[in-house]
C-alpha positions as CSV (number, residue, x, y, z in Angstrom):
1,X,-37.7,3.5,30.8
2,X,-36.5,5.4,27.8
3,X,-39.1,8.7,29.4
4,X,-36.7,8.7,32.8
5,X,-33.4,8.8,30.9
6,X,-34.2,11.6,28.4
7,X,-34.5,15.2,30.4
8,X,-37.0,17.9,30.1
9,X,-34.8,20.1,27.7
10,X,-34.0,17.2,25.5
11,X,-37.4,16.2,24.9
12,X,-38.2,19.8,23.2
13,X,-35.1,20.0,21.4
14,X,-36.0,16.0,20.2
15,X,-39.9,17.2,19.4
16,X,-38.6,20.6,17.5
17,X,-36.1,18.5,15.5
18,X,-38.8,16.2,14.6
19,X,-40.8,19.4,13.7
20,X,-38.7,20.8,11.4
21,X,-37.2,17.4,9.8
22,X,-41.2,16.9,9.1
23,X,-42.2,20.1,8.0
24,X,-39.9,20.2,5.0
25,X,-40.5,16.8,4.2
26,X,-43.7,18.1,2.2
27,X,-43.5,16.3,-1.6
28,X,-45.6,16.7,-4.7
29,X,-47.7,13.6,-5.9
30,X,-46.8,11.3,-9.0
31,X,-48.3,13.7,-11.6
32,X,-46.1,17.1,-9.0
33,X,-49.5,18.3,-8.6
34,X,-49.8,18.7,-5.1
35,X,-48.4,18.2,-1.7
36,X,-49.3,14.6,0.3
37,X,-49.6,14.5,3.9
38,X,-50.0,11.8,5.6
39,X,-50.8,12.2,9.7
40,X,-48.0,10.9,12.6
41,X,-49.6,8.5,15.2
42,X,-47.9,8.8,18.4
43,X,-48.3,6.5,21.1
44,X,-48.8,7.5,25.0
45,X,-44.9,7.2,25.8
46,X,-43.8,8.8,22.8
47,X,-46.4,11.5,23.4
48,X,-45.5,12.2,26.7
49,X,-42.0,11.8,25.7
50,X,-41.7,14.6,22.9
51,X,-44.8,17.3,23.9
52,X,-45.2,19.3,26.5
53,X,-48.6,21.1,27.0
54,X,-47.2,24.4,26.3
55,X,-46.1,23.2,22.3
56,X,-48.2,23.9,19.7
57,X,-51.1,21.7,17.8
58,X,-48.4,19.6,15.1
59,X,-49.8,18.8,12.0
60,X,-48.7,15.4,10.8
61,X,-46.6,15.2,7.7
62,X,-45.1,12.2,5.9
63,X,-41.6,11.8,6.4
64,X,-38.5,9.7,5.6
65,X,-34.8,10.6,7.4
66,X,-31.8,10.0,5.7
67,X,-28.2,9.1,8.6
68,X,-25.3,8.7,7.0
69,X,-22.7,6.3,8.5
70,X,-19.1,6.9,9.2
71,X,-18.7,4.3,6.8
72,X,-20.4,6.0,3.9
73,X,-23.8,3.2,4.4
74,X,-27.2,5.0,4.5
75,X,-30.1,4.2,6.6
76,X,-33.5,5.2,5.7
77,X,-36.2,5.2,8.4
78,X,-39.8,6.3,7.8
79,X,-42.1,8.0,9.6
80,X,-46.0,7.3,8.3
81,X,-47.3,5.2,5.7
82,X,-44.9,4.7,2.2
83,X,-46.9,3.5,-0.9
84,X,-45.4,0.2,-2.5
85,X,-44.4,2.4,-5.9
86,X,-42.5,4.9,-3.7
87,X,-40.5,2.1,-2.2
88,X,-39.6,0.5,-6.0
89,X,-38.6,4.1,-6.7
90,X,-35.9,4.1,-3.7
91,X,-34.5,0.8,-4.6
92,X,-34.4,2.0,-8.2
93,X,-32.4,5.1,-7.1
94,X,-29.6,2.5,-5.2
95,X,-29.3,0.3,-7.8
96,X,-28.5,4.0,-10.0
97,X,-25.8,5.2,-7.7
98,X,-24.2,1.3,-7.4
99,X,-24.4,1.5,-11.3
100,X,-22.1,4.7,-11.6
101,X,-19.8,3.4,-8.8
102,X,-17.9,1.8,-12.0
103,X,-13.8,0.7,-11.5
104,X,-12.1,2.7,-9.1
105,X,-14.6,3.4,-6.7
106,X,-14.7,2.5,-3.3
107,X,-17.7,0.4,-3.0
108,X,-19.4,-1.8,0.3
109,X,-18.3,-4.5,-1.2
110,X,-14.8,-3.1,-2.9
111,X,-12.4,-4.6,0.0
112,X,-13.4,-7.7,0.9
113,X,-13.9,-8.6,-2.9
114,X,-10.2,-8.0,-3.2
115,X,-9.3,-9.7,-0.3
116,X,-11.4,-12.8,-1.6
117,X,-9.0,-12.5,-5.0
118,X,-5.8,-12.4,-3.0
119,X,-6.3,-14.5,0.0
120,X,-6.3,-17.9,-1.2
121,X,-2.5,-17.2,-2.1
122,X,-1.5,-15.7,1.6
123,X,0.4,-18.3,3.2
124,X,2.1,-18.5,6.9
125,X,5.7,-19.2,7.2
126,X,7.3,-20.8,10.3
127,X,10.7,-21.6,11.4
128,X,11.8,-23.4,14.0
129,X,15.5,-21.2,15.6
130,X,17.6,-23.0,17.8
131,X,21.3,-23.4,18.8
132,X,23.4,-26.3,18.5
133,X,20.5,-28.8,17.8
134,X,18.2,-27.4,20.7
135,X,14.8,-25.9,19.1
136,X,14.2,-22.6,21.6
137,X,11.1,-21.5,19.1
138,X,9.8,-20.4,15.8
139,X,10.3,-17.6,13.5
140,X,6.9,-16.7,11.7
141,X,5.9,-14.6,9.0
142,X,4.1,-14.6,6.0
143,X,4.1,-15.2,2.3
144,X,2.3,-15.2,-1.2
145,X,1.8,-17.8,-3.9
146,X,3.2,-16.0,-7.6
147,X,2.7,-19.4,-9.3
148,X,0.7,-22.4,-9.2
149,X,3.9,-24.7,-9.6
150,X,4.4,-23.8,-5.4
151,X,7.5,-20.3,-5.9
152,X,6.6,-18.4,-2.6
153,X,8.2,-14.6,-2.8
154,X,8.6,-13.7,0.9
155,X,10.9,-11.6,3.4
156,X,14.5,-13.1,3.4
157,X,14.6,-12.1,7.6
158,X,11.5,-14.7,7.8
159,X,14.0,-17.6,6.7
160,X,17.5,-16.5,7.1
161,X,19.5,-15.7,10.3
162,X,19.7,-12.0,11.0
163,X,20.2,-12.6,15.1
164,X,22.3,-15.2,15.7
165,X,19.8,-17.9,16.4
166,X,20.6,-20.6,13.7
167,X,18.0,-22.4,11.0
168,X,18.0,-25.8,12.8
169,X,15.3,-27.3,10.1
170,X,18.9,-26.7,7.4
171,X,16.2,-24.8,4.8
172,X,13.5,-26.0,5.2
173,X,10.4,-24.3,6.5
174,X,6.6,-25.2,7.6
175,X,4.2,-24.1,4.7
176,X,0.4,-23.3,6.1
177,X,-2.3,-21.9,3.4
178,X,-5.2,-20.1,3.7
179,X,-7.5,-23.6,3.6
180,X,-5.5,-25.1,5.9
181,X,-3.4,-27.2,3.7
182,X,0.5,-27.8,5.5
183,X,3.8,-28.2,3.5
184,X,7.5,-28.3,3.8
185,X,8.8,-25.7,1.6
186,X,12.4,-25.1,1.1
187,X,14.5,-21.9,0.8
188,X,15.8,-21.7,-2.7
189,X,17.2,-18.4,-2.1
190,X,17.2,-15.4,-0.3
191,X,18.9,-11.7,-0.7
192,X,19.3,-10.0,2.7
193,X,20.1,-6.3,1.1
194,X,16.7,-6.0,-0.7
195,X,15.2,-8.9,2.4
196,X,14.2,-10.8,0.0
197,X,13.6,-14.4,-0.1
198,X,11.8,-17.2,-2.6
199,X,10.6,-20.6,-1.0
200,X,9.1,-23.3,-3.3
201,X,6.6,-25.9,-2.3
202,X,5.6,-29.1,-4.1
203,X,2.0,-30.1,-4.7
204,X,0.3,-32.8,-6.9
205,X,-2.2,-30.3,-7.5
206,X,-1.6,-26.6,-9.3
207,X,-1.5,-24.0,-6.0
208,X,-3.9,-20.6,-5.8
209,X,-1.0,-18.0,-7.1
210,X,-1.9,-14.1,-6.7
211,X,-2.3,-11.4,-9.6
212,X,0.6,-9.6,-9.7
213,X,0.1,-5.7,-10.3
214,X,2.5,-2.8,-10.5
215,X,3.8,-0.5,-8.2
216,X,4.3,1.8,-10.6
217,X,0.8,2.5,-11.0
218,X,0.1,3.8,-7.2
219,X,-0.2,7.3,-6.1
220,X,-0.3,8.7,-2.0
221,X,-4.0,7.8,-1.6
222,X,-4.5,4.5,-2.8
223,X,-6.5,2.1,-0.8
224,X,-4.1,-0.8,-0.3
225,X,-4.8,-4.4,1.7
226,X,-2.2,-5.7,3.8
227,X,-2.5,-9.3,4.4
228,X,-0.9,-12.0,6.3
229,X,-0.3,-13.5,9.5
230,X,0.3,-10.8,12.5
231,X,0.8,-12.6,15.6
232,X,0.4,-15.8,14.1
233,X,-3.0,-15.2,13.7
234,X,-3.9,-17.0,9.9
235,X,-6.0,-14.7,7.3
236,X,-5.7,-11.2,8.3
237,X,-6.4,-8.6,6.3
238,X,-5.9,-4.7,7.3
239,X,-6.7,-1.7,5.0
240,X,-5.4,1.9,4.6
241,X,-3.9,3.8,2.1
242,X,-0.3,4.3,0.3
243,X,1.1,7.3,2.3
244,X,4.2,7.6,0.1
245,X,5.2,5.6,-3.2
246,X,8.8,6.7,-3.0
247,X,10.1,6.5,0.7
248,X,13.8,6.3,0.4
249,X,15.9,3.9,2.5
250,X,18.3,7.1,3.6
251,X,15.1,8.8,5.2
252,X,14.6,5.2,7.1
253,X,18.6,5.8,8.2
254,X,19.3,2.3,6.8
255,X,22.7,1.8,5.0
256,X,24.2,0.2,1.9
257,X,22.6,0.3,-1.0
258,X,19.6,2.5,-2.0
259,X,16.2,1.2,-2.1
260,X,12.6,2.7,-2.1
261,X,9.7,1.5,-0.3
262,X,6.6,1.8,-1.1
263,X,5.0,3.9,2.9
264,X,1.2,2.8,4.0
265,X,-0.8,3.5,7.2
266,X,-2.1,-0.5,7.5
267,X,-1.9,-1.9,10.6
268,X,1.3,-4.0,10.6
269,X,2.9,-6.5,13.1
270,X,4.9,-9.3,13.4
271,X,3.9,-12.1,11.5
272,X,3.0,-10.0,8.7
273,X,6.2,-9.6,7.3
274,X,6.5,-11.2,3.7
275,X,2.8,-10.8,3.5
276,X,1.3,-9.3,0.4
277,X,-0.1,-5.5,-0.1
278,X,-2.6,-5.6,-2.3
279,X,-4.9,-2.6,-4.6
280,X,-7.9,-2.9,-4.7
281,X,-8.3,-5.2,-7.7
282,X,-6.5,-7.8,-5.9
283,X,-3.1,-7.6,-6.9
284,X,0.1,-7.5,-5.5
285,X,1.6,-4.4,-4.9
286,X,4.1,-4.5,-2.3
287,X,5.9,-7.1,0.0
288,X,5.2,-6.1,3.6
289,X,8.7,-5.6,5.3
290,X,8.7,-3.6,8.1
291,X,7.0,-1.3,10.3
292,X,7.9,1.6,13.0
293,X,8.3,0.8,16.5
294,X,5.9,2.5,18.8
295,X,4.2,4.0,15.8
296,X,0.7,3.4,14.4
297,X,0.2,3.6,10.9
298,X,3.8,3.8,9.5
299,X,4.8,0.7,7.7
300,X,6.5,0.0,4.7
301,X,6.7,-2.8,1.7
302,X,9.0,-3.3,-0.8
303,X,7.5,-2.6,-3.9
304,X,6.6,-5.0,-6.5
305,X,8.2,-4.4,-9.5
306,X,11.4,-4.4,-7.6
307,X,11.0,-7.5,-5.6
308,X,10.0,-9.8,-9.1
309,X,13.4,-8.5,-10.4
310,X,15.0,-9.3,-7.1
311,X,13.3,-12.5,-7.2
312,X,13.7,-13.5,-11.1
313,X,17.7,-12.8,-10.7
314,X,17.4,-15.3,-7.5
315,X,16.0,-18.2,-9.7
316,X,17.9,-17.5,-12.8
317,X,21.6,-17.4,-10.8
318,X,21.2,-18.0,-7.1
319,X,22.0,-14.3,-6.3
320,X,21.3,-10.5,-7.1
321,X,23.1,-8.7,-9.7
322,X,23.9,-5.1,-8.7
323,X,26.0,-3.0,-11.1
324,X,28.3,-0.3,-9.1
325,X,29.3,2.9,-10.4
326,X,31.1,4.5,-7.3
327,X,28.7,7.2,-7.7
328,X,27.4,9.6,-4.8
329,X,24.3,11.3,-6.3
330,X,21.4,14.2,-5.9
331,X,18.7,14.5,-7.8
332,X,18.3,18.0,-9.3
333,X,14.5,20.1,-8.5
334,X,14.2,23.5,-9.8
335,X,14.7,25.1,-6.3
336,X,17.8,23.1,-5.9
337,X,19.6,24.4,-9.1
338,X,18.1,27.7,-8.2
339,X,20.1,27.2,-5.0
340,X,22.8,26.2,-6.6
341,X,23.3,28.9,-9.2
342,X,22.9,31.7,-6.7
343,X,26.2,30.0,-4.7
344,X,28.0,29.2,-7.7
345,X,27.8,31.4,-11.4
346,X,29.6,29.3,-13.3
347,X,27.2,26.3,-12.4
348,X,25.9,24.0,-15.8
349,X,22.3,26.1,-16.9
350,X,20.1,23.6,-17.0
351,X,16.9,22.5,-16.1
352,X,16.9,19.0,-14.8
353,X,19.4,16.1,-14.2
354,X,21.3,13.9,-11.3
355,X,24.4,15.9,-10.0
356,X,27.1,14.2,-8.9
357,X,28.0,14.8,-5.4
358,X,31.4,12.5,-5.1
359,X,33.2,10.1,-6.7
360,X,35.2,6.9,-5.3
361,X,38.6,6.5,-5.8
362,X,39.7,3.8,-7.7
363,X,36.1,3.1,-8.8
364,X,34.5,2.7,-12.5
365,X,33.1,5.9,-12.3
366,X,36.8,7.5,-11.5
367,X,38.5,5.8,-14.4
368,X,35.4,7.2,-16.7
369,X,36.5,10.6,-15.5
370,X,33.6,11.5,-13.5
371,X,33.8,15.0,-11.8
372,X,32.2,16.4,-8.4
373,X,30.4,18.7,-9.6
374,X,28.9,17.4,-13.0
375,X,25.2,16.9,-13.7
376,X,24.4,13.8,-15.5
377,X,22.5,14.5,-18.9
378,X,21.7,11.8,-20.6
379,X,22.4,8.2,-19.5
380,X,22.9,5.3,-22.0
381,X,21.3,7.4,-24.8
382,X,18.4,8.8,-22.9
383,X,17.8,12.3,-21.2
384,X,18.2,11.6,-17.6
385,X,16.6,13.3,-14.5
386,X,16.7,10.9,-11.5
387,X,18.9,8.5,-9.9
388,X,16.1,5.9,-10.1
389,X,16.7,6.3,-14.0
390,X,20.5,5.7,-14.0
391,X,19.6,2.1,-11.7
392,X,17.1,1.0,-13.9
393,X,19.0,1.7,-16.9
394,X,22.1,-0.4,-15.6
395,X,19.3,-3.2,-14.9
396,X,22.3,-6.3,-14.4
397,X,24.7,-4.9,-16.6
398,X,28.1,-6.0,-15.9
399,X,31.3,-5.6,-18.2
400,X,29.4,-3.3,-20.7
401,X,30.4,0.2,-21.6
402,X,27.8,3.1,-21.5
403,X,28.0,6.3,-22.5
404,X,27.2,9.1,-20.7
405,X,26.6,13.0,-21.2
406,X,27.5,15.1,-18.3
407,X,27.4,19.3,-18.0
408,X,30.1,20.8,-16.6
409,X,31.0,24.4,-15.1
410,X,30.7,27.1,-17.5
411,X,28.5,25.2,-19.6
412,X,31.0,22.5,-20.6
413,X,29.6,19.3,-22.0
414,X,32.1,16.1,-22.1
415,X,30.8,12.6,-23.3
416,X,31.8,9.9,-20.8
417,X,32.0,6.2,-21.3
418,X,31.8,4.1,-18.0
419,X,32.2,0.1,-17.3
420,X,30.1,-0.6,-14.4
421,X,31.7,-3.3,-11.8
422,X,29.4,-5.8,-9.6
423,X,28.8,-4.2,-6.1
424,X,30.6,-5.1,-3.1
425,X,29.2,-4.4,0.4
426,X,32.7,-4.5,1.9
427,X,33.7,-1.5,0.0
């Protein structure tokens, strides 16, 4: 069957590949004395199928091809007899290169060993909506174990009204894990600015919890795991890599306060949101959150280091601290202040800081005597250069004076002091 499908002309071009694959297959013997052949046996079909009368005489040779795979697996298919040592020698050289693939490396197995660490954790999340007592369906999504005692970390728009259609269960939710265990899980709190929530479940028995990583530690390029639910289908795990570590809400056009997600090409959908992202070593990088509409590959996570804060402040007082300023801000590059100095001469030489675009009226950062105009220097004691600086520095301080260093025009330097006031969103 296989001689009526291949054509004339491919048949030569198969025999002279086959030629010249085997005629530089020649290798020397153990003691690289001399070259082994070692004859081809064709059979009738394969005969007819690769010669044609006008080719000339082919001398068998031994031979062994080496395919590659799109997926980086190698196939090894040999033409001829291979001695037994020979073979020992080609399992010796795999077990080499699997040696040297040491932490880090994207191995076979590399993927599904992390998914195996993190997936006992993943749990589903569902929600039954309704109005005025009448059940019209369920909100799903998904969710990870952080400790054994049952504390869920998952998306606050998985178990809080964002749409109108009210929580009819009065917070409580339906708990499923990975082995199929079931649970009713309450909301202990949730924070709809950062969307994040914390749902606890009670067991007689300690839960699987995940590793917790840091986001701090990934660079565009990463191989990341995003696992979950999608369309309520349980244990799903998608891979790509971190696109961006540092998306900013602003370039996402969403208001209020100012976040950064953590941007990955895995395939997200519905279901998956409060799912975990996860490196390689099976930690938790990100909380899945969001994904582009009509878009493959673009989705987002809240990263991980913020979310435990978010989530810590949730179980220690029931809410999220966020210290307020009144502070518009830029972070400075060296084409920026480049930019900056060719419009204006008398603007502050320097070489890094945040630059402060506007100030509030009547805000703390007014009454400190912030300017337009002034680049932020040092923050709290410590040489600043970003606005992610100034926000971590604050942390949850309320009430408490800090002193800051800003340059002015002309190279004027004046030390601030500034009492930050708790954020809030109907300002």
């Amino acid at each position: 069957m296989l001689r009526h499908v291949v054509s004339h002309t491919s048949r030569r071009c198969a025999a002279v590949g086959i030629i010249i694959l085997a005629a530089t297959s020649d290798s020397l013997d153990e003691n690289n004395s001399s070259l082994t052949r070692a004859p081809i046996s064709f059979t009738p079909i394969l005969r007819q199928l690769f010669f044609h009368p006008t080719d000339f005489a082919l001398q068998g040779f031994a031979s062994s091809f080496l395919f590659s795979s799109p997926v980086g697996v190698s196939f090894s298919f040999g033409i001829g007899s291979v001695s037994p040592d020979n073979s020992k020698k080609e399992e010796s050289r795999g077990d080499e290169v699997e040696v040297r693939c040491g932490p880090g490396c994207l191995g076979r197995d590399a993927i599904a060993n992390a998914a195996a660490t993190a997936g006992p954790s993943v749990v589903n999340i569902s929600v039954s909506r309704g109005i005025h007592g009448l059940t019209l369906g369920k909100s799903k999504g998904s969710g990870t174990i952080i400790d054994s005692d049952g504390t869920i970390l998952t998306c606050a728009h998985v178990v809080v009204d964002f749409e109108g259609m009210k929580s009819i269960s009065k917070g409580k939710v339906d708990v499923t894990l990975q082995d199929g265990r079931e649970f009713q899980g309450d909301v202990v709190s949730a924070d709809i600015h950062s969307d994040i929530a914390v749902v606890k479940i009670k067991s007689k028995t300690p839960l699987p919890s995940a590793k917790i990583g840091s986001s701090r530690k990934l660079r565009p390029g990463d191989w990341v795991l995003a696992m979950g639910c999608p369309l309520s289908l349980q244990n799903t795990v998608t891979a790509g890599i971190v696109s961006c570590v540092d998306r900013k809400s602003s370039d996402l056009g969403i208001g209020g306060i100012r976040q950064e997600y953590l941007q990955t090409d895995c395939a997200v959908n519905e279901g998956n949101s409060g799912g975990p992202l996860v490196n390689l070593d099976g930690e938790v990088v990100g909380i899945n959150i969001l994904k582009v509409l009509n878009a493959d590959g673009v989705s987002f996570a809240v990263p991980i280091d913020v979310a435990v804060k978010i989530m810590e402040n949730l179980l220690e007082r029931g809410r999220v601290i966020r210290p307020w300023l009144g502070l518009k801000m830029l972070d400075l590059n060296d084409m920026v202040i480049s930019q900056l100095k060719e419009r204006d001469s008398t603007f502050p030489n320097v070489i890094r800081g945040v630059l402060i675009l506007m100030v509030t009226p009547g805000s703390p950062a007014e009454q400190a005597g912030f300017l337009p105009g002034d680049v932020v220097a040092e923050f709290d004691g410590k040489p600043i250069s970003s606005i992610k600086e100034i926000i971590e520095k604050m942390g949850d301080k309320l009430g408490v004076p800090i002193k800051v260093t800003v340059n002015r025009a002309n190279d004027k330097v004046a030390d601030l002091t500034v009492v930050p006031e708790e954020a809030s969103y109907g300002r």
